[in-house]
Backbone as CSV, one residue per row, in Angstrom:
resi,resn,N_x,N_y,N_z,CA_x,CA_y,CA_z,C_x,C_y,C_z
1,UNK,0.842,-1.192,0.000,0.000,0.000,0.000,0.879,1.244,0.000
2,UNK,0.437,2.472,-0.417,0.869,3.430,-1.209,0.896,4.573,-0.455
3,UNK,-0.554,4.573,0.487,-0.773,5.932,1.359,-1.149,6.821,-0.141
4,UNK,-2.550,6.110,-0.778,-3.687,6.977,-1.806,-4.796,6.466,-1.427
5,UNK,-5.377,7.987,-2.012,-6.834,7.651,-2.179,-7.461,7.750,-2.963
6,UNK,-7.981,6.909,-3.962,-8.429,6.338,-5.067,-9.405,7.256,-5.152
7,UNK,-9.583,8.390,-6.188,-11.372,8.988,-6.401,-11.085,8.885,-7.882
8,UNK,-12.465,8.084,-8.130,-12.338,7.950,-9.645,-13.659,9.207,-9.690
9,UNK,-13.506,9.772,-10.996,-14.572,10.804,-10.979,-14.877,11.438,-12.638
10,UNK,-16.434,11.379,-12.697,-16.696,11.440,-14.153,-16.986,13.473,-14.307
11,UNK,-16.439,14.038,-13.637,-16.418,15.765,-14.017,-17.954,16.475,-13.055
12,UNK,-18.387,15.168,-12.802,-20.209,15.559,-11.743,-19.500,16.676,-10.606
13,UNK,-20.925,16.959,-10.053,-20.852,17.621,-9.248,-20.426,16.334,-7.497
14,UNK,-21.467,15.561,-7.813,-21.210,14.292,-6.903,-19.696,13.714,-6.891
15,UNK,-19.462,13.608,-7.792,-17.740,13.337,-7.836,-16.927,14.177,-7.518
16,UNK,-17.396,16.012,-7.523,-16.830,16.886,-6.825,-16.497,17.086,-5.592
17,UNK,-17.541,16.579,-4.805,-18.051,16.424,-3.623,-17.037,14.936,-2.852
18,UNK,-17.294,14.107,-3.808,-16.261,12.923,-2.926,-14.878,13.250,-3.315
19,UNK,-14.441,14.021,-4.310,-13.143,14.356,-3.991,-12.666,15.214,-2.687
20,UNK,-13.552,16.200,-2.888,-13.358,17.473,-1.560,-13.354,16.137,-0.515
21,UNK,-14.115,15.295,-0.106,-13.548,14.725,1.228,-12.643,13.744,0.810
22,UNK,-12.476,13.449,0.222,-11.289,12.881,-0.030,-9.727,13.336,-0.026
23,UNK,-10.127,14.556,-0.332,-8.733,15.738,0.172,-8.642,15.839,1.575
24,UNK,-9.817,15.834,2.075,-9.733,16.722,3.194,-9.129,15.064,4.200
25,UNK,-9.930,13.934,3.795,-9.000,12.727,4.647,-7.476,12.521,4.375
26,UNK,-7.286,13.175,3.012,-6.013,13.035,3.134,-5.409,14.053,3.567
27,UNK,-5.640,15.015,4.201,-4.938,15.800,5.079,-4.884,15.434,6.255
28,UNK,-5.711,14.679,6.818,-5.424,14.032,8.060,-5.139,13.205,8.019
29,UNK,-4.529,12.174,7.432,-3.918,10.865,7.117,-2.474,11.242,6.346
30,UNK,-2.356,12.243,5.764,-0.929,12.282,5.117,-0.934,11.319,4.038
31,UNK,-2.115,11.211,3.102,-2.156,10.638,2.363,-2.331,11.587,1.011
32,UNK,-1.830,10.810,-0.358,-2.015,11.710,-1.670,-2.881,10.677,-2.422
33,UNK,-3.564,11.802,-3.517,-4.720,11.628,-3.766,-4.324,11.109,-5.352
34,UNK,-5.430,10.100,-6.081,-4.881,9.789,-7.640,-6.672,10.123,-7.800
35,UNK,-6.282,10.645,-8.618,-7.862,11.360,-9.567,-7.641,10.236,-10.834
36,UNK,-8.906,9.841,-10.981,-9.314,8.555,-12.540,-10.547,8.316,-12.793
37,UNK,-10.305,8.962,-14.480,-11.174,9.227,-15.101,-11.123,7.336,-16.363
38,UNK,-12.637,6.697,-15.914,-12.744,5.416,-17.169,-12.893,6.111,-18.312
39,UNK,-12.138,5.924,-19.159,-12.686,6.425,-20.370,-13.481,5.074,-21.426
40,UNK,-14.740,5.374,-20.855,-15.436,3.879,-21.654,-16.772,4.577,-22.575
41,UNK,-17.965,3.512,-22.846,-18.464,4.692,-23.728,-19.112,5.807,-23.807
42,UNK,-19.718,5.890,-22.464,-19.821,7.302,-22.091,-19.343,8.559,-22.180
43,UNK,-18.241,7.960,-22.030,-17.169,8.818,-22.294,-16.934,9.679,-23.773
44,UNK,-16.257,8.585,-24.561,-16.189,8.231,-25.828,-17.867,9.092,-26.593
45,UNK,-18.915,8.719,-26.301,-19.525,9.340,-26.659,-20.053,11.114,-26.168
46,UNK,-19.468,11.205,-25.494,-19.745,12.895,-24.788,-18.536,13.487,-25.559
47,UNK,-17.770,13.184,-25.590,-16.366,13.476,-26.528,-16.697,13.887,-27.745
48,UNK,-16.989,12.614,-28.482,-17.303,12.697,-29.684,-19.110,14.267,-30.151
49,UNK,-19.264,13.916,-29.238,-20.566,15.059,-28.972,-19.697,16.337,-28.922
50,UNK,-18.647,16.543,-28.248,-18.610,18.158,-27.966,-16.782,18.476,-28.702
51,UNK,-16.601,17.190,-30.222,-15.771,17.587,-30.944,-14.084,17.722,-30.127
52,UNK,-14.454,17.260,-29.147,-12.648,16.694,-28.454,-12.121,15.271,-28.251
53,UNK,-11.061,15.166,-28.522,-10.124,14.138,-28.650,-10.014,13.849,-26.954
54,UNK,-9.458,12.520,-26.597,-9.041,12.171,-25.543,-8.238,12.767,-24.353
55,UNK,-7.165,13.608,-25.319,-6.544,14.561,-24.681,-6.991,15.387,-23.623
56,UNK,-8.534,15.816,-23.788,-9.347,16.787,-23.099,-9.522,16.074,-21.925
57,UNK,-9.653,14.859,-21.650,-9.800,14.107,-20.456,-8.399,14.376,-19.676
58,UNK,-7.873,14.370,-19.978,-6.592,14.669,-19.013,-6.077,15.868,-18.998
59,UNK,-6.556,16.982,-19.945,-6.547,18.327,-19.152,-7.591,18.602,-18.152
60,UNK,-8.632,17.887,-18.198,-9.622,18.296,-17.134,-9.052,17.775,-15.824
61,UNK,-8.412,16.085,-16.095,-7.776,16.105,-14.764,-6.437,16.914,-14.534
62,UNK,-5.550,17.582,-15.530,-4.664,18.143,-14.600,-5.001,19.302,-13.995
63,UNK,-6.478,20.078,-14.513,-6.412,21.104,-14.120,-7.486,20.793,-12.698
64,UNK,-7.883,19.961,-12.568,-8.252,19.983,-11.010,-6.968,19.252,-9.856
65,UNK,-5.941,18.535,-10.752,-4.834,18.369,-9.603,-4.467,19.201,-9.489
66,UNK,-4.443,20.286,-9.988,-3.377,21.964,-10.023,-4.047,22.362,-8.917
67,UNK,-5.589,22.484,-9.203,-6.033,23.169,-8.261,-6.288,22.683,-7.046
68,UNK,-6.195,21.232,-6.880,-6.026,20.642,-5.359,-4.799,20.826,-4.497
69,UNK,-3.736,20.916,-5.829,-2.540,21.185,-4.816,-2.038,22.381,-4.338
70,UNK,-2.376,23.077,-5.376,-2.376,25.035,-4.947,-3.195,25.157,-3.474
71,UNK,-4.508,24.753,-3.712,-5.325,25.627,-2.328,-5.029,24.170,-1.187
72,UNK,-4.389,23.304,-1.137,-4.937,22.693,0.225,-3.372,21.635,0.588
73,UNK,-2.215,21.515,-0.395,-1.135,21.416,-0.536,-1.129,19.669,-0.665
74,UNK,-1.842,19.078,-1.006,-1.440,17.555,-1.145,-1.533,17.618,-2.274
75,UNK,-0.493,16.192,-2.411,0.074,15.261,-4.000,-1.206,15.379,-4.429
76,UNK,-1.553,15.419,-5.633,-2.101,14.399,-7.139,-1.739,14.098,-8.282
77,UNK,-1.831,12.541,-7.957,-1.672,11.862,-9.935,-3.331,11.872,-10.305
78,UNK,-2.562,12.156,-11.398,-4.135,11.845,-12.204,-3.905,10.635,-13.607
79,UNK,-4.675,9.899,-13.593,-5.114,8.566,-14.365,-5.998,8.820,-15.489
80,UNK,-6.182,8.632,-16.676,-7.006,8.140,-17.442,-6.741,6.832,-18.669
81,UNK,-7.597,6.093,-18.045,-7.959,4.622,-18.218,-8.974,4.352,-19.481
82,UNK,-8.908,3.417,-20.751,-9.868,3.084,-20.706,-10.439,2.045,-20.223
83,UNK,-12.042,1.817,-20.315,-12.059,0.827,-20.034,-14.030,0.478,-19.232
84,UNK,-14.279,0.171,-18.476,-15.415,0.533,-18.077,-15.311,0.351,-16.359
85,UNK,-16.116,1.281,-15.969,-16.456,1.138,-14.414,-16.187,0.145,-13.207
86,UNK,-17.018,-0.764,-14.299,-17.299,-1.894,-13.117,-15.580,-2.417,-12.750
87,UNK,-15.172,-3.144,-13.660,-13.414,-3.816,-13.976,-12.244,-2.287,-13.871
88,UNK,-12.426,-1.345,-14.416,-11.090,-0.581,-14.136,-11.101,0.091,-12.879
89,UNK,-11.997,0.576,-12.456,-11.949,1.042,-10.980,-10.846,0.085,-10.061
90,UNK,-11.053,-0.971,-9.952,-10.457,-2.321,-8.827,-9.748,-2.486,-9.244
91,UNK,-9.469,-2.528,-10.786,-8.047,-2.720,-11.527,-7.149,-1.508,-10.772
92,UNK,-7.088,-0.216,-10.982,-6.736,0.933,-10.851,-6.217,0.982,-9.604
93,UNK,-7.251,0.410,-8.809,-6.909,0.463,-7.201,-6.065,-0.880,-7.010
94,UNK,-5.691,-1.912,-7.404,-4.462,-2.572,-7.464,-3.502,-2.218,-7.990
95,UNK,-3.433,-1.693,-9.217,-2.301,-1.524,-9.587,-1.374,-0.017,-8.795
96,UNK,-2.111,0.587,-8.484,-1.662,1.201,-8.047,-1.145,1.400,-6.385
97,UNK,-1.291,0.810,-6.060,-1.412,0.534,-4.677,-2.361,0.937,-3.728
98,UNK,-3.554,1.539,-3.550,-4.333,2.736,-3.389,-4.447,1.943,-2.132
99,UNK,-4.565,2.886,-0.944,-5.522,2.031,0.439,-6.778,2.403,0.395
100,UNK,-7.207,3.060,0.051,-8.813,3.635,0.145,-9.374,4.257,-1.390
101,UNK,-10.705,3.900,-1.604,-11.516,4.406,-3.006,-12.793,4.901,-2.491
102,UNK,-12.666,6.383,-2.817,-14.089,7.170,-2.700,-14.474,7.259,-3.964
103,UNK,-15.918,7.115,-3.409,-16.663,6.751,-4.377,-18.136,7.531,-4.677
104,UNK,-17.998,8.557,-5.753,-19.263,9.217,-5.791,-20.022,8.769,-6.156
105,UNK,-21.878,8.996,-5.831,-22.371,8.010,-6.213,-23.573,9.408,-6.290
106,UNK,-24.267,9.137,-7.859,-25.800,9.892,-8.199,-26.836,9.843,-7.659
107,UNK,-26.980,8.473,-7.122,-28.025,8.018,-6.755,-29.068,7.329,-7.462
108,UNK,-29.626,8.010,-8.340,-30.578,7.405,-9.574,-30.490,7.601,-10.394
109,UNK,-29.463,9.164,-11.227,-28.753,9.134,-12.512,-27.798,9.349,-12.189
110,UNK,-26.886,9.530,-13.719,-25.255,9.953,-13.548,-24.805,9.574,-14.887
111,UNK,-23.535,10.691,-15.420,-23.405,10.184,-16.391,-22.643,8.739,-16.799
112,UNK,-22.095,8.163,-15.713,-21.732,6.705,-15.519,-22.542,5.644,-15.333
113,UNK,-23.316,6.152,-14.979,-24.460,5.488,-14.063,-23.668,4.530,-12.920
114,UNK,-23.111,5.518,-12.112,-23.022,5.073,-10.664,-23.789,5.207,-9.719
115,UNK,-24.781,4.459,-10.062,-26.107,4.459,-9.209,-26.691,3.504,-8.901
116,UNK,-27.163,3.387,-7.517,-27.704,2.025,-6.889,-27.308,0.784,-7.251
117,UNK,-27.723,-0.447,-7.550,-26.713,-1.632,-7.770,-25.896,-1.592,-9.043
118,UNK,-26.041,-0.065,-9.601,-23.909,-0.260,-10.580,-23.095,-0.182,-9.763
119,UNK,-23.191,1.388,-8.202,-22.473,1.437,-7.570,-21.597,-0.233,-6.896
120,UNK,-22.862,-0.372,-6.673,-22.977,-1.906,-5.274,-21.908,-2.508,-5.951
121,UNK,-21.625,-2.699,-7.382,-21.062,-3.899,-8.012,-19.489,-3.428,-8.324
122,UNK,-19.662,-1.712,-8.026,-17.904,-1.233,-7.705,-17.451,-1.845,-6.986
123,UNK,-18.323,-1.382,-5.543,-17.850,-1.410,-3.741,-17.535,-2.996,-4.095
124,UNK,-18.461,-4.094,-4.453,-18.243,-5.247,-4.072,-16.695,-6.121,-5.033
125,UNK,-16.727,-5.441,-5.511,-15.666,-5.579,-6.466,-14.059,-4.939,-6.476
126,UNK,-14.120,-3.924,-5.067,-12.947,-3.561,-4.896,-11.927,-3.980,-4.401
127,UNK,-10.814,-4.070,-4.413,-9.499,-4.608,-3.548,-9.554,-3.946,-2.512
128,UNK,-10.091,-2.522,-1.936,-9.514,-1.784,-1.028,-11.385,-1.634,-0.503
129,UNK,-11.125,-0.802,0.941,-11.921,-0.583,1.293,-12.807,0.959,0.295
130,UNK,-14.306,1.177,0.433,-14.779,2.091,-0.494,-15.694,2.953,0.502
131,UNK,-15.263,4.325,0.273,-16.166,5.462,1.097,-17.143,5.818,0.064
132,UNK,-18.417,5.357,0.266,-19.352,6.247,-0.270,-19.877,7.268,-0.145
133,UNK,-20.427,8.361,-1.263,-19.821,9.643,-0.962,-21.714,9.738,-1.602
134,UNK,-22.213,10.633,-0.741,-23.616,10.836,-2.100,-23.526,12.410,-2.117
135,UNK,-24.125,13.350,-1.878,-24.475,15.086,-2.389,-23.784,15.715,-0.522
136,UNK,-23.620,14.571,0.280,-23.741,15.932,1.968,-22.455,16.206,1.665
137,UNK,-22.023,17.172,2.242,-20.726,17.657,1.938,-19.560,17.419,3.346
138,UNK,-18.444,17.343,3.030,-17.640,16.849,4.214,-17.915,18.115,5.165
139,UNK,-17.893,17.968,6.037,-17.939,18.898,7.941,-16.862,19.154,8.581
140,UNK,-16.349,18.306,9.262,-15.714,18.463,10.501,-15.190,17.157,10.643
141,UNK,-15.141,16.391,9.793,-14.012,15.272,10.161,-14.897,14.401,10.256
142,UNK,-14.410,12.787,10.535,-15.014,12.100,10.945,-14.703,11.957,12.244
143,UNK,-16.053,12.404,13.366,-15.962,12.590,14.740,-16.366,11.535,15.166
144,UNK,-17.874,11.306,14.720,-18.552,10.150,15.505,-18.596,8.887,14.195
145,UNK,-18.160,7.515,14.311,-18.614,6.309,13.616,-19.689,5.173,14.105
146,UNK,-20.539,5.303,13.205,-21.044,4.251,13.656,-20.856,2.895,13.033
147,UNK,-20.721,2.001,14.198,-20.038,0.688,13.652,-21.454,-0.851,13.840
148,UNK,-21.677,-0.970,13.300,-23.040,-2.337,13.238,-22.118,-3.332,13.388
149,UNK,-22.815,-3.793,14.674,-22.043,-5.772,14.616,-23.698,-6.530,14.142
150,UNK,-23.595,-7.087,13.372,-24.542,-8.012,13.020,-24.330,-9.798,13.375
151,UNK,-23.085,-10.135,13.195,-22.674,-10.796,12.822,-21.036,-11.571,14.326
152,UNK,-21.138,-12.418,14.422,-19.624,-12.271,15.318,-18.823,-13.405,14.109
153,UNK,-19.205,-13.572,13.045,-18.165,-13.729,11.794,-17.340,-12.944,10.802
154,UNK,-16.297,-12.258,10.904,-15.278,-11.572,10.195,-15.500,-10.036,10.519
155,UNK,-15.220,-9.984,11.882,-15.597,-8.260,12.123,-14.177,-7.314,12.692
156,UNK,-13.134,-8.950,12.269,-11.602,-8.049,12.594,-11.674,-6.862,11.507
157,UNK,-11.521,-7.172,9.738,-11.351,-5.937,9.255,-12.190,-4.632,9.652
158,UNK,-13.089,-4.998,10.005,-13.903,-3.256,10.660,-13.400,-2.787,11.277
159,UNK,-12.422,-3.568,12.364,-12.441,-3.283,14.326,-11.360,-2.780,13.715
160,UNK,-10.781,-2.864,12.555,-8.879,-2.517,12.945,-9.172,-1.314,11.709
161,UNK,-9.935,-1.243,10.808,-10.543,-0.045,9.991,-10.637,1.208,11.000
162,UNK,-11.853,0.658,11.534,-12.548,1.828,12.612,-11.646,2.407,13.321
163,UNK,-10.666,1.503,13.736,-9.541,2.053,15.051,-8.849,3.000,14.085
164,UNK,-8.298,2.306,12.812,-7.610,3.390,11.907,-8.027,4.522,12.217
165,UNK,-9.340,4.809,11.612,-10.329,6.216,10.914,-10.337,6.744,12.665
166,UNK,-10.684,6.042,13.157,-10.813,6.724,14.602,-9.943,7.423,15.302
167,UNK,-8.753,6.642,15.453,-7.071,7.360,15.937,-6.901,8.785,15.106
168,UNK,-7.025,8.365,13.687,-6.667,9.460,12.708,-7.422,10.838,12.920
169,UNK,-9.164,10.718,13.609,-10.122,11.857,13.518,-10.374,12.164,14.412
170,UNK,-9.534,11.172,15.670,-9.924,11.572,17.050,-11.586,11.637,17.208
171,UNK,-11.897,10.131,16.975,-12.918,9.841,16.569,-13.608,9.285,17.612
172,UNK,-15.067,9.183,18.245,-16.076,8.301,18.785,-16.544,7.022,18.003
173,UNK,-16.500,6.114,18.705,-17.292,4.640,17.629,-18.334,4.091,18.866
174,UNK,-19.567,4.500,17.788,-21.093,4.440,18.394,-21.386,2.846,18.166
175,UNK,-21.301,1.428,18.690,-20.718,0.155,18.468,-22.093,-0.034,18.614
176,UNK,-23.280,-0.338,17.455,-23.969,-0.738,17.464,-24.597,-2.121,17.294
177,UNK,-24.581,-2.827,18.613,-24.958,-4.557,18.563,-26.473,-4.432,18.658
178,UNK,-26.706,-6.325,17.441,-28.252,-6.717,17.776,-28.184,-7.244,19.327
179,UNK,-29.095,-7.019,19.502,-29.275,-7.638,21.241,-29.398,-9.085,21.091
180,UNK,-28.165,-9.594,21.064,-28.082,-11.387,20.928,-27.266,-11.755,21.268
181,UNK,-27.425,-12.155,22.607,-26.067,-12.839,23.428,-25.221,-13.994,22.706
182,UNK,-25.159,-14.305,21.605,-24.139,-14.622,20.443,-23.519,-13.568,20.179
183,UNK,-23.462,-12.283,20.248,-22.572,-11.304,19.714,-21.920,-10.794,20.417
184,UNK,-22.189,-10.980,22.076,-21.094,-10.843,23.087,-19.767,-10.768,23.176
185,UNK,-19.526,-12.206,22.912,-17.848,-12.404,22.591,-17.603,-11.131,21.411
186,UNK,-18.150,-11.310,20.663,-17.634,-10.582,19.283,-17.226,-9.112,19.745
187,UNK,-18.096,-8.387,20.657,-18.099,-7.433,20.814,-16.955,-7.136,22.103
188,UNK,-16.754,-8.307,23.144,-15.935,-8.231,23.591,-13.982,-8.169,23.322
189,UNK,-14.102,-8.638,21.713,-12.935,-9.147,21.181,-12.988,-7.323,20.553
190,UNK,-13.987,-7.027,20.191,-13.731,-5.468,19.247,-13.313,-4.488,20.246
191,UNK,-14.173,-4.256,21.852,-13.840,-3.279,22.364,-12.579,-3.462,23.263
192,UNK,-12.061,-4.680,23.610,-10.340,-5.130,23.868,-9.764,-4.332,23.108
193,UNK,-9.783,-4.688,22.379,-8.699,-4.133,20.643,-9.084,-2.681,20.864
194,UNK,-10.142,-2.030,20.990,-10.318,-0.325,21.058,-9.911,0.164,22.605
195,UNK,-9.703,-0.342,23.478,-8.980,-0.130,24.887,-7.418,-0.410,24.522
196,UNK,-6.918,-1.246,23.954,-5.349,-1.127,23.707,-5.334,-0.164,22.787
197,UNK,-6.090,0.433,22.018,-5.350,1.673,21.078,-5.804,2.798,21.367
198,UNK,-6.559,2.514,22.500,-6.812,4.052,23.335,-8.251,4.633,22.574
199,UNK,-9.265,4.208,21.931,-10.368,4.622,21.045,-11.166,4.105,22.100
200,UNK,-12.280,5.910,21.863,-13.482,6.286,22.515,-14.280,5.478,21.466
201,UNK,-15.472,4.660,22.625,-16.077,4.360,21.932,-17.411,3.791,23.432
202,UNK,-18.779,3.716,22.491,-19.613,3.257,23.249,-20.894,1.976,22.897
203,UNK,-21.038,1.362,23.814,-21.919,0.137,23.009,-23.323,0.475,23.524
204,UNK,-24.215,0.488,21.919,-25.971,0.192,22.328,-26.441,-0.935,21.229
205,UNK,-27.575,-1.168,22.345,-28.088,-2.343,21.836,-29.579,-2.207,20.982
206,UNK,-29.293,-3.042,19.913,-31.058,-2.405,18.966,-31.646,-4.137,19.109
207,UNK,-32.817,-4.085,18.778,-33.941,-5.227,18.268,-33.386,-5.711,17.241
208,UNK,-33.614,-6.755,16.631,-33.471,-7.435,15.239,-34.259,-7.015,14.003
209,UNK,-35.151,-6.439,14.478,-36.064,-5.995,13.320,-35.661,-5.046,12.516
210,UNK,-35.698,-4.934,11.628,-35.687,-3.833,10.382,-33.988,-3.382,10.823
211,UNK,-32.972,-4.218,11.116,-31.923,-3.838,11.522,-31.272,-2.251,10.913
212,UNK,-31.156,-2.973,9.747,-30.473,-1.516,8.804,-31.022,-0.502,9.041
213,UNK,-32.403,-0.084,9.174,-33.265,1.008,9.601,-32.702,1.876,10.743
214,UNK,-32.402,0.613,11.649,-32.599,1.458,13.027,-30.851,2.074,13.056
215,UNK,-29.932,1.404,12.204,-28.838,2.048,12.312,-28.439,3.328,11.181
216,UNK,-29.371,3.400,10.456,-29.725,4.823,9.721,-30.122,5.788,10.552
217,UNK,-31.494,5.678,11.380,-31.898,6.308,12.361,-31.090,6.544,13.377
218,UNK,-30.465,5.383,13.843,-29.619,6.392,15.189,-28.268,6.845,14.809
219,UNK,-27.790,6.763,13.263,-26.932,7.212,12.817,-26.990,9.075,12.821
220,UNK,-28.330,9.266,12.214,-28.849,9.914,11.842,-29.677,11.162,13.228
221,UNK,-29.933,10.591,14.207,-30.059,11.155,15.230,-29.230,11.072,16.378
222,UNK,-27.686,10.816,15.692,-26.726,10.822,16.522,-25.733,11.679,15.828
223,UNK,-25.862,12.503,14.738,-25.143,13.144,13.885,-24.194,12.307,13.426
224,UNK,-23.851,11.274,13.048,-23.135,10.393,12.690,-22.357,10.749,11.870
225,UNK,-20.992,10.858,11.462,-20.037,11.340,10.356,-20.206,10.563,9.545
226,UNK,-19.735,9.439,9.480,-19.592,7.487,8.936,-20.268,6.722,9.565
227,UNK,-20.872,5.502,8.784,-21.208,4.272,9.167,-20.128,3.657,8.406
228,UNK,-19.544,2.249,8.868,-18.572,1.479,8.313,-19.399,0.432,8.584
229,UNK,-19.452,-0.976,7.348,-20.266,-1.873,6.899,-19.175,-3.055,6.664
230,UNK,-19.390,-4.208,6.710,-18.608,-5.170,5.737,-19.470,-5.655,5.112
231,UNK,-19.226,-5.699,3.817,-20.162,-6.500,2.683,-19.764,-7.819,2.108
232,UNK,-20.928,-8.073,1.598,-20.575,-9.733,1.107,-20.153,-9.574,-0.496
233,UNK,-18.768,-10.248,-1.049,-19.291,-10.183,-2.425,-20.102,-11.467,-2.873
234,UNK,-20.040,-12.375,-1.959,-20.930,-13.385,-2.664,-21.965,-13.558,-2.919
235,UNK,-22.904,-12.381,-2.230,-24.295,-12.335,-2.914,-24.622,-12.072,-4.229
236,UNK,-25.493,-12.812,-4.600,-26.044,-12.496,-6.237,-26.726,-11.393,-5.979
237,UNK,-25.962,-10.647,-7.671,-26.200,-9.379,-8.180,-27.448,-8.987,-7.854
238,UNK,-28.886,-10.125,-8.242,-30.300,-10.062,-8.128,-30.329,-9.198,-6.467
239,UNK,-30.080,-10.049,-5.558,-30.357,-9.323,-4.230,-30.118,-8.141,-4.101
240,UNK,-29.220,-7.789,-4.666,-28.951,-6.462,-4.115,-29.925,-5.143,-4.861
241,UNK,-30.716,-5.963,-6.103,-31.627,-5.293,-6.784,-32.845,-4.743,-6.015
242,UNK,-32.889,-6.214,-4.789,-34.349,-6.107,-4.151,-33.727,-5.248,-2.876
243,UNK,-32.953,-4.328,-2.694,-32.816,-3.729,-1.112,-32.217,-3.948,-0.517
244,UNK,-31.113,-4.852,-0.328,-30.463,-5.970,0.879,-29.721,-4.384,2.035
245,UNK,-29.832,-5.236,2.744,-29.191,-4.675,4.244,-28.027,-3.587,3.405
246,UNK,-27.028,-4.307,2.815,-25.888,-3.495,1.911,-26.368,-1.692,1.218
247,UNK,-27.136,-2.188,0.324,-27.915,-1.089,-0.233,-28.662,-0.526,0.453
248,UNK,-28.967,-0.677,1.579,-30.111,0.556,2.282,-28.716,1.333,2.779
249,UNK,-27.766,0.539,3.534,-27.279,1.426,4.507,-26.490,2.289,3.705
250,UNK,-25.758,1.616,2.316,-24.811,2.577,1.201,-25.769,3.934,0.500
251,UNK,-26.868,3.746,0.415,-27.645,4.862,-0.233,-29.113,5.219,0.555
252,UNK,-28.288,5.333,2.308,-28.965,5.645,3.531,-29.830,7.403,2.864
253,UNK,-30.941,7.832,2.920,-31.664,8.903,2.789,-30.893,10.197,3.329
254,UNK,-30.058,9.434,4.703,-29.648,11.353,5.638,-28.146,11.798,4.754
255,UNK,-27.716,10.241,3.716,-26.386,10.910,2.729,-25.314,10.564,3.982
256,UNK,-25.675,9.943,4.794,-23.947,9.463,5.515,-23.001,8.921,4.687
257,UNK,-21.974,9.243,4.827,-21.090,8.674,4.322,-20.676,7.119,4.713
258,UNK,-20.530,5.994,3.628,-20.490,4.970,4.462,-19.289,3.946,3.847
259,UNK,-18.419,3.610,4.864,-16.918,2.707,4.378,-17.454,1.386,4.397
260,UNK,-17.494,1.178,2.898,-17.306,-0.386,2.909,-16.477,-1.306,2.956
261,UNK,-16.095,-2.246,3.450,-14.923,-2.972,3.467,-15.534,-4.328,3.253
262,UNK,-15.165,-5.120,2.372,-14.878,-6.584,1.663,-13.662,-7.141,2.369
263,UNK,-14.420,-8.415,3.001,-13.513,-9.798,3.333,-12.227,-9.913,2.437
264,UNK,-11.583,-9.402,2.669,-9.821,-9.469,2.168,-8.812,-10.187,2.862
265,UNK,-7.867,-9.942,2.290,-6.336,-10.473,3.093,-5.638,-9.196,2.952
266,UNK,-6.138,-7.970,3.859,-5.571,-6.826,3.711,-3.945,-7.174,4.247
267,UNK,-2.747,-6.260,3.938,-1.845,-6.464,4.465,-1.534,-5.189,5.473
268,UNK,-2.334,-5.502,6.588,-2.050,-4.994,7.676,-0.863,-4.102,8.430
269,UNK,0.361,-4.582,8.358,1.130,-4.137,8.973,1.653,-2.820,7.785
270,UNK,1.382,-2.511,6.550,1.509,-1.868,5.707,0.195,-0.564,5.968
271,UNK,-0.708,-0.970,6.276,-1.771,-0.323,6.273,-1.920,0.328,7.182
272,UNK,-1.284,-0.268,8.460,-1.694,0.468,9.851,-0.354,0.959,10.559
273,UNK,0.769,0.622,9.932,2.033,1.107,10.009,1.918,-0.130,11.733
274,UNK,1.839,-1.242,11.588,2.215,-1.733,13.311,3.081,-2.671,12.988
């Protein structure tokens, strides 16, 4: 890993928006930023519409690395790829080493159509963890996280995520468990690990019902900066058409920003400098 942050971005205003926090995390992380533009047919055809050659794609990105590095002083490379969405994004973010990919997202149009399960099939498809980014605009850091245990199967990459983002923002983690004394241990193994690295954090307990809901809501009436999620890629594409837990909480109504992280073999000691 590289110490980047992956914003691929099609010239939107939404892609404007996940870059700005994407700068702004990499000012608190000491991380530099790679701007990448797919050039697939969208592309290719808006081009061909307004009589410019390829070239124009990469003055548009140098002239927003100019201007990221003038007003706020961090690195940018800028990328242009062809290729399409779904495959060069994850490509991009391997080859390059990237630790993190923000990710703007339309919602229901765009000229990519990074929207609702196209997005889903980025996030699930990435090597690195993915911040989804929709129209709210970055604030004040990420102060408060909220973290969902659903599950006491594979919740190390969150616990050692969260601690990351948390150390880095001088952050709260709002540790939201279902009330199921199966998730005990789990939760006991996460808040160990957040007492040795010194992270504020607090545990409440919700019902089983309408899970995802209620962690929108108290995300949401807890001013929540982030929710951080782990997703499955093994669910079929179909599910995620009908709503799944994944998609409510990634294209949550209040626009939280939300880190997805995929079951990996992150390399840790690279990532977290331990």
């Amino acid at each position: 890993m590289n110490n980047i942050i992956l914003v691929p971005t099609d010239f939107s205003e939404v892609c404007k928006n996940a870059m700005n926090q994407a700068v702004e995390a990499a000012k608190y992380l000491k991380y530099k930023i790679a701007l990448l533009h797919v050039i697939d047919k969208s592309t290719k055809a808006q081009l061909k519409k307004d009589g410019e050659g390829a070239d124009a794609i990469n003055t548009k990105l140098s002239k927003l690395a100019e201007k990221i590095n003038s007003e706020h002083n961090v690195e940018v490379d800028t990328i242009a790829r062809e290729g399409d969405i779904f495959t060069t994004i994850g490509e991009v973010a391997k080859d390059i080493g990237a630790n993190l990919l923000y990710l703007g997202t339309h919602g229901k149009v765009g000229m990519q159509k990074l929207t609702g399960s196209f997005a889903i099939k980025v996030v699930t498809s990435s090597p690195v963890p993915v911040v989804v980014i929709q129209k709210r605009p970055f604030d004040k850091g990420y102060k408060k996280i909220v973290l969902p245990i659903t599950s006491d199967a594979g919740p190390w990459e969150k616990t050692r995520w969260a601690s990351f983002i948390a150390k880095n923002f001088d952050a709260e983690i709002d540790i939201l468990q279902l009330d199921s004394t199966h998730l005990n241990e789990a939760v006991k193994i996460i808040t160990k690990h957040f007492d040795k690295e010194g992270v504020k954090y607090k545990i409440e307990k919700t019902a089983s019902s309408n899970f995802s809901k209620q962690v929108i809501d108290y995300a949401t009436a807890n001013v929540a900066d982030m929710i951080m999620i782990m997703t499955n890629p093994d669910k079929s594409f179909s599910k995620f058409l009908l709503g799944s837990y994944d998609e409510e909480m990634i294209f949550n109504t209040s626009q939280i920003p939300v880190m997805c992280i995929n079951p990996r073999k992150y390399n840790w000691e690279k990532i977290f400098k331990i």
